[in-house]
N, C-alpha and C positions, 0 to 999 in steps of 0.2 A: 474133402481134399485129403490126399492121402500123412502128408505131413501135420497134420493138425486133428488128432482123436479126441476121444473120450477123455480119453486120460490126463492129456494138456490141459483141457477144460478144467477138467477138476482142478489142478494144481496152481492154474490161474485164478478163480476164485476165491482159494484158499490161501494165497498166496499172501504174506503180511512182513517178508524179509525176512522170519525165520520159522523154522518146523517144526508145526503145534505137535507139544505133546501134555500129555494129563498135568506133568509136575511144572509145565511151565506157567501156569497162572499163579499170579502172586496169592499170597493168603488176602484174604475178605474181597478178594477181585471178582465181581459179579459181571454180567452181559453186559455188554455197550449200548445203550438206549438209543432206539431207532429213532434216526434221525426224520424232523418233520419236514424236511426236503427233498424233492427227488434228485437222485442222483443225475447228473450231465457226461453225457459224452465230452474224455477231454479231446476228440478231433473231430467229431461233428456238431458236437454242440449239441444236438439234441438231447432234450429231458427224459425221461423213461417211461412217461406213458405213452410217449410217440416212437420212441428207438428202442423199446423192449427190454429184456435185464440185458444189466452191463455183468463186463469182469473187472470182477475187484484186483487193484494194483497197488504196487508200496506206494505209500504218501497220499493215502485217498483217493488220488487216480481211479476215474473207472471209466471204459472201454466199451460202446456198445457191438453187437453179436456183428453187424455189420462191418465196422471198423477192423477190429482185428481180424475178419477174416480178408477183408484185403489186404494189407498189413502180413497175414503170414503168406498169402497168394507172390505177392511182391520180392518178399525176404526168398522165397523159393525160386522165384523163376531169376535172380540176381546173382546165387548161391552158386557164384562157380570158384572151382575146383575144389567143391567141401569148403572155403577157408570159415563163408560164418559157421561152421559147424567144427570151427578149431576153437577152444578154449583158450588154446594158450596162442593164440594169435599174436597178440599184441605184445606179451614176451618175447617172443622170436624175434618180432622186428624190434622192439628196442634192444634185444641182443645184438642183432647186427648192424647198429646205430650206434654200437660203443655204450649203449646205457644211456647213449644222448634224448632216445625217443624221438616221434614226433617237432622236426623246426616249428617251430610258432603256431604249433596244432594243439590244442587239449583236449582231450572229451567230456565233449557237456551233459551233465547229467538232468533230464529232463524235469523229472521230479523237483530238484531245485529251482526251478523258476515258478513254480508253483507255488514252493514254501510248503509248512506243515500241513497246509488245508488243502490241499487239491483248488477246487473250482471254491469259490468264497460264498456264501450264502445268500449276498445281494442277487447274484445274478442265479440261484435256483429256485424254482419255484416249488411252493409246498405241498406236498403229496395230500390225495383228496381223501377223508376221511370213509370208514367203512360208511354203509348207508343203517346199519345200525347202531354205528355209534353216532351220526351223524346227526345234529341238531339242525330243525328246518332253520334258515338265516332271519325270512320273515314269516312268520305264523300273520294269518289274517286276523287272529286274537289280538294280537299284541301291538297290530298297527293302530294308533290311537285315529278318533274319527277327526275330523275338521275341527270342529269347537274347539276339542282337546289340544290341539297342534297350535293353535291362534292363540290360546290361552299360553298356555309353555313361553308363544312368541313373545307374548305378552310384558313378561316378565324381564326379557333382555331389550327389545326393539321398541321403544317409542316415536308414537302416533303411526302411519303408514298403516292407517287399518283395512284401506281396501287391497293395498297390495297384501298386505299374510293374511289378509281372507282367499283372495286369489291362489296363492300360492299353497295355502293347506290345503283346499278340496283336489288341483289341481296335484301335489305332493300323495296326498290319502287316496286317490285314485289311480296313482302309479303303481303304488306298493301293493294296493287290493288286486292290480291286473298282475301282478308281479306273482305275489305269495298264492293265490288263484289260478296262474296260468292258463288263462280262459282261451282257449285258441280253436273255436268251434266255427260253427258256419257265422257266427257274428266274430268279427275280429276287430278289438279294440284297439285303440292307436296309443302311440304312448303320447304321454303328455309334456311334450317340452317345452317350456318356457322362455321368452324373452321378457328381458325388463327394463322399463325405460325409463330413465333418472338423471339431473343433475351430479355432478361429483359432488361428493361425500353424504350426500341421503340415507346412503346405508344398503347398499345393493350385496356387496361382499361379504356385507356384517350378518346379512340378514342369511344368507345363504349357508356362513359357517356355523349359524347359531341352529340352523334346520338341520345341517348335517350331524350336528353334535347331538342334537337329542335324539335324534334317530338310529345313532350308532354304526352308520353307515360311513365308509371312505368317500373322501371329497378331493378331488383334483378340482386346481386352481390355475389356469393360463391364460396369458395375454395373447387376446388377438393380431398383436402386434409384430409380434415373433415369428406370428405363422406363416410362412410360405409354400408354394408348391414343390412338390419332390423334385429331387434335383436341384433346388437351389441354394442359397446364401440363406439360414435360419433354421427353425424349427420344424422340422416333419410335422404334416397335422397328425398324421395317428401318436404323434410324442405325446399327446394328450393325455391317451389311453395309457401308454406307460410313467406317464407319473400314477393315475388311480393306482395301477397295479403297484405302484412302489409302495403310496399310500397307504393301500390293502395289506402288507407285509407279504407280496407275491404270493396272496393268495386267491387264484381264480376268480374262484366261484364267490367270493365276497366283492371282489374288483368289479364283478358283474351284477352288480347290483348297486352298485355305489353314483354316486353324482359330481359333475363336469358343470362347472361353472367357467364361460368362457367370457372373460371378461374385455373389456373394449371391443366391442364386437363391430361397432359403429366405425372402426379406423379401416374395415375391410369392405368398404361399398366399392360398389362400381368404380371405377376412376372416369372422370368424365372427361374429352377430347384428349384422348392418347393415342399416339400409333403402337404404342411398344407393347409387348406381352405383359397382362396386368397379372405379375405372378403373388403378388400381395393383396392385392386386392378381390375380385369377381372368380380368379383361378381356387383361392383359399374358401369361396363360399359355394363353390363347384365338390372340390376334396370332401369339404364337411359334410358331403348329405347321405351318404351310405353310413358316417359313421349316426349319423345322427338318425336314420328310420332303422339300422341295425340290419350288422355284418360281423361277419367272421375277418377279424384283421388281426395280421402277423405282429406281435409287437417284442423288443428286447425284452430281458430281463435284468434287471440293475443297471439301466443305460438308456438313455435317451433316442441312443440314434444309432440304428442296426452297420454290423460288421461282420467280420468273419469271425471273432474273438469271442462274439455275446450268443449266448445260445437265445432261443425265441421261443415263444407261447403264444399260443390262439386264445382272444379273448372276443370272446361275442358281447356287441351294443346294443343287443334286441333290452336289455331289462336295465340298460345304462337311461340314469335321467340327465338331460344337458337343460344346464339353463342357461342364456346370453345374455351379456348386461352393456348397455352403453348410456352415452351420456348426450349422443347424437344431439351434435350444438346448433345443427342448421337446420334442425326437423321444425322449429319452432316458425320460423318465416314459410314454410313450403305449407304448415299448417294454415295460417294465416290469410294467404294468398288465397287456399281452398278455400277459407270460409268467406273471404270476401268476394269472389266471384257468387258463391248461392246470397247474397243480398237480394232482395229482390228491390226493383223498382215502384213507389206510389206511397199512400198513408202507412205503408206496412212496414218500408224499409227500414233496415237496421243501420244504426251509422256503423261506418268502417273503420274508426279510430278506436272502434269499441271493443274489438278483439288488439289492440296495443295494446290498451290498458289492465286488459285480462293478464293475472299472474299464472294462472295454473293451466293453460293453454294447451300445455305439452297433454294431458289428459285426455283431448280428442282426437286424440293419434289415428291412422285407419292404416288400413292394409299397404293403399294406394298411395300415403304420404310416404311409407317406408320404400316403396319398390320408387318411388321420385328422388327419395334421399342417394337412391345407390344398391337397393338391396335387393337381387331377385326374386322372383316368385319361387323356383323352388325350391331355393332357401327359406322364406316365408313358410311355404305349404308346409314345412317338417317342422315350423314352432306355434301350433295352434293356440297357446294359450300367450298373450302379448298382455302387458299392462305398464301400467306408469307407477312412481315416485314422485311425492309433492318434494319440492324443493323446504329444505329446514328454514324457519322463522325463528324469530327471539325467542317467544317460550318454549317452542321446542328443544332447543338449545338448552334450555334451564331445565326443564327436565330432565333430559338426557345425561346430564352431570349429576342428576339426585337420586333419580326413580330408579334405575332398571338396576338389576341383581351386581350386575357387577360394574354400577357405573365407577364414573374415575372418582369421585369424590370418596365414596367408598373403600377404595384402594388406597388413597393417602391414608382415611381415618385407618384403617386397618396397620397401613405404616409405622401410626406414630402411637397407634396405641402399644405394639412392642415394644414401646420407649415407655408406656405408662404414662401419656400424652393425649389427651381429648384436641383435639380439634376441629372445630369448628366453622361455619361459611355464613354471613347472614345472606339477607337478602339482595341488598343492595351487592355484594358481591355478586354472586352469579348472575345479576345482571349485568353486571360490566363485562366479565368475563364472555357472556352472550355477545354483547356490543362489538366488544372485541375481534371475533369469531366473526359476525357476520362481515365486518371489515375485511377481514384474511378472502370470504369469497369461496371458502376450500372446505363448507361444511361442517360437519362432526370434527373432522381432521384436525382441525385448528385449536377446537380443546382443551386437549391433551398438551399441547406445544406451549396454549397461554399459562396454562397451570404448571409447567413444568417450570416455567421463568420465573413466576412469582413466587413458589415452592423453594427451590433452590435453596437461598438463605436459610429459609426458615430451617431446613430438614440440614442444612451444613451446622447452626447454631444450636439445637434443642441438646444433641447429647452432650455438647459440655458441661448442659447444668441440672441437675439432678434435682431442682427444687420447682421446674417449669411443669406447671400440672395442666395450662391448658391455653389451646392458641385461637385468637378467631380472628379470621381472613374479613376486611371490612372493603368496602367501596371506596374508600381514599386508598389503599395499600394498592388496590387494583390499577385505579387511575393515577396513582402516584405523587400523590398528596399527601400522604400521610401512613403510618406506617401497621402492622397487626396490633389487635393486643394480645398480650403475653398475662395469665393470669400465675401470681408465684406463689408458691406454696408459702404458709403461716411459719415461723422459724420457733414461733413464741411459743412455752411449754401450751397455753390455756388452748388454746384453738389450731393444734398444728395440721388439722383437715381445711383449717379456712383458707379462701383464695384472695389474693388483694389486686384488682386489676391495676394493671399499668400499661399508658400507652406511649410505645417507641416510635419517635420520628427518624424517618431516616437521616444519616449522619450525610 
């Protein structure tokens, strides 16, 4: 275009509010360090590897090649009688306003609604590193094997040893087809998981504890949310843009990362409905491109697309999705199946003998999930399905003592900043167990009972500086009777000795 050269270009580029010259850098002012984002189009939105170099404008403003060129297309063919090409335009007419200017008019300066940062950080994505400087995400080296993985679990996750048996070879076989990109005439499927468990088992726990040592991003979302496009809730690709937020927007790590979609079970079929099931069989329809992997449009620092968020392509070919529910009615659909194969004569099995079975939910099959609600070709994209024993008393006990960062652990950690032992016998995290199992609500309950009984104690220890150690008893628990408090010796001979004393409650 004839109004818009060489020369413009340059001076837009360069362009920073005022006219670089050699003396204008302050003394010890070095280069501005390239920033690890790409730059966004501020009227298309688009990021720079898809909208090309932008022009640089005051206030971090930048402009891709497309943009302004229609932009100056625009200003030209509007440009009558010369006046945008009057500088002193707007003098004139508020000279002949009296110096009144513009009634109830201002001119908004665009830059200001931006503020000092142009486009904010959240919503850009970060520019992909040289592929020499570029570290591979996963080396086939560095992916630990099964064992290794199960061991690691080990350490946070008690008992469930066939689910993170499951889940590491099933985990270590993603990552190998991943960091491997094996894509020849045999073509490996990924391996997505469902998991099948009572609330509070540890489906979440177990999931954030894989993702942690893995070093990978983990998006978290409830199936509950999700609706069909167009509706009342959450976009299903919102999914993908939490990973990406996860990721610190960035790609190529987002795509590699893991989706745990939790209550997965509140999206079956709906059964005798006239209306459009857009929460239900429509959400397990949506999920299955993202789940065998596709190229889908997602925001950037936003949940749910507009004209305001610029966008990014992030492919789910090397995304692992894992599904978790709690599916309460799967247990009776079981049951029925197995009582139908009873067979008739000396052989028959009685029928009252799967009621009495606890751990039932373990013979789960294909056929009982697509009866619960859940399609087949929803199924077909989660080849790897397994169960969760529902927690017992001594699970429970353990769980409070054993794993790396259990809760008991954390108080002692608490009170030892105080210079404070404390201590649980036995008899206590029994009750505490008892407790728990009564709530109904798993692991969950825990935390909540220990939190009650704690309280006091953790209000009273810092007022007294001579309290050297506390032990949590079975009557304190059940309410019988109170900790003891052991107090430090005052008397010059022994002032390491401890004298127990026990308080009832008042």
């Amino acid at each position: 275009m004839s109004d818009f050269d060489e020369k413009d270009k340059k001076e837009l580029e360069n362009t920073d509010g005022k006219s670089e010259k050699p003396g204008d850098k302050k003394p010890g002012e070095g280069e501005k360090k390239e920033s690890d984002y790409e730059d966004v189009c501020f009227m298309c939105r688009r990021p720079e590897s898809k909208a090309g170099k932008m022009f640089k404008l005051p206030n971090n403003i930048t402009v891709c090649n497309d943009c302004m060129h229609k932009t100056m297309d625009t200003v030209s063919r509007f440009d009558y009688q010369g006046m945008l090409n009057n500088p002193n335009l707007v003098n004139d007419i508020n000279k002949n306003l009296n110096g009144k200017g513009f009634p109830n008019i201002r001119f908004v300066n665009i830059a200001d609604l931006q503020g000092e940062g142009g486009i904010p950080n959240k919503q850009r994505v970060k520019k992909k590193k040289p592929k020499k400087e570029e570290e591979p995400v996963l080396d086939i080296k560095n992916v630990p094997p099964p064992h290794k993985i199960k061991a690691q679990l080990d350490e946070y996750v008690i008992g469930q040893e066939h689910a993170k048996k499951v889940i590491s070879v099933a985990v270590y076989n993603h990552y190998k087809r991943v960091a491997t990109d094996t894509m020849d005439d045999i073509e490996i499927e990924k391996s997505n998981m469902l998991m099948i468990g009572p609330t509070g088992c540890g489906k979440t726990y177990l999931v954030k504890t894989l993702a942690r040592l893995l070093d990978v991003p983990l998006a978290i979302a409830d199936a509950t949310s999700l609706t069909e496009a167009g509706y009342i809730g959450d976009d299903i690709e919102s999914v993908i843009s939490k990973l990406l937020n996860e990721a610190d927007n960035d790609v190529e790590r987002a795509e590699r990362g893991i989706v745990f979609i939790d209550e997965i079970d509140k999206i079956a079929k709906k059964k005798n409905t006239h209306s459009r099931d857009v929460s239900g069989e429509s959400v397990q329809q949506g999920l299955l491109r993202l789940l065998e992997g596709a190229d889908v449009e997602v925001p950037v620092g936003a949940n749910s697309k507009n004209a305001m968020v610029p966008l990014t392509t992030i492919n789910t070919r090397n995304i692992l999705f894992i599904c978790g529910g709690a599916f309460p009615d799967l247990e009776e659909i079981i049951k029925q199946r197995l009582k139908k194969q009873t067979s008739i004569g000396f052989n028959a099995e009685l029928k009252d003998k799967f009621d009495k079975e606890k751990n039932i939910i373990s013979k789960v099959t294909v056929e009982d999930l697509k009866k619960f609600g859940m399609i087949p070709e929803f199924l077909g994209r989660l080849p790897v399905i397994y169960t969760l024993a529902a927690l017992d008393k001594p699970m429970l006990v353990k769980i409070l003592k054993e794993p790396k960062n259990a809760i008991l652990k954390q108080y002692q950690k608490l009170l030892e900043l105080d210079e404070v032992k404390l201590e649980f016998d036995e008899g206590a995290l029994e009750a505490i167990a008892e407790k728990a199992m009564e709530k109904d609500t798993g692991a969950r309950a825990l935390r909540a009972i220990i939190e009650e009984f704690m309280l006091d104690i953790m209000y009273e220890i810092p007022k007294d500086d001579n309290i050297g150690r506390v032990i949590i008893t079975r009557e304190y628990i059940e309410g019988t009777g109170g900790p003891i408090i052991d107090i430090r010796s005052l008397s010059g001979e022994n002032p390491d000795k401890l004298k127990a004393i026990e308080l009832k409650d008042n």
